[in-house]
N, C-alpha and C positions, 0 to 999 in steps of 0.2 A: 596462646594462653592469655584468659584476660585475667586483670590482678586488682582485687580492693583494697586502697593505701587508707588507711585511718590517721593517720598521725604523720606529721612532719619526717620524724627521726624514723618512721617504719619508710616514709619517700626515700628519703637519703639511704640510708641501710640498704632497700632492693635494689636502686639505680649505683651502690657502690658494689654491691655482690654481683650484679647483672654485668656489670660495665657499660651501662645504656638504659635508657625509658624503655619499658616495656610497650610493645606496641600497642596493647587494646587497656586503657589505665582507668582504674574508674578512681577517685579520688572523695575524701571527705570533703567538706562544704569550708573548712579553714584549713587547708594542705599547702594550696599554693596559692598565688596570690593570679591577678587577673593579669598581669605583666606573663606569669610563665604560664600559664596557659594561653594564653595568647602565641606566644611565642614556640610553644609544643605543639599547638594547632599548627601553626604554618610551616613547622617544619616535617608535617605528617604523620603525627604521631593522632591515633583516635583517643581523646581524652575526655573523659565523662567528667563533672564533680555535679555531687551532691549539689543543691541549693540549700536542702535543711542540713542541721549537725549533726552526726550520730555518733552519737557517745561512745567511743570505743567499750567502756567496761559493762554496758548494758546490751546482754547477749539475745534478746528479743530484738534490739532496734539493727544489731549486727547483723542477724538472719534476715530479717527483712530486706537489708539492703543487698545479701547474697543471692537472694533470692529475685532482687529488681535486675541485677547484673546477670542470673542467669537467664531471663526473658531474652537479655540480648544478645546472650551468647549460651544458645543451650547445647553446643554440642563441643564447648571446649574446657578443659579445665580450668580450672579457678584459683587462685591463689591468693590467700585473705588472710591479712595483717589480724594477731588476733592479739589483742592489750592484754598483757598480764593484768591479776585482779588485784585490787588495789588492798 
């Protein structure tokens, strides 16, 4: 299963329900910082982030990025942080 984290507290949240990083993580562009990603790389986990930001509450820039993540995972489910509307 791969999984797009938008926000900090939606990371914390899946990794506290999950009990563990999800294996295939694609992440927003301000999630984590270049220390844990770093550090999720070498412990083997595949971890994408964003380079741009995407706005969680603007639902065009959300689908776009469901849609980058399903390029590279097209035959697995998806699981996507979606922000309440403000």
């Amino acid at each position: 299963m791969a999984t797009l984290v938008l926000t900090r507290g939606g990371f914390d949240d899946l990794v506290k329900t999950l009990g563990h990083v999800p294996p295939q993580l694609w992440v927003n562009s301000d999630v984590l910082s270049e220390e844990e990603l770093k550090d999720l790389r070498a412990a083997g986990h595949d971890v994408t982030n964003f380079t741009r930001h995407i706005t969680p509450t603007d639902r065009v820039a959300v689908e776009d990025a469901i849609s980058t993540v399903r390029e590279h995972h097209p035959l697995q489910r998806l699981w996507v942080e979606y922000a309440p509307e403000a």
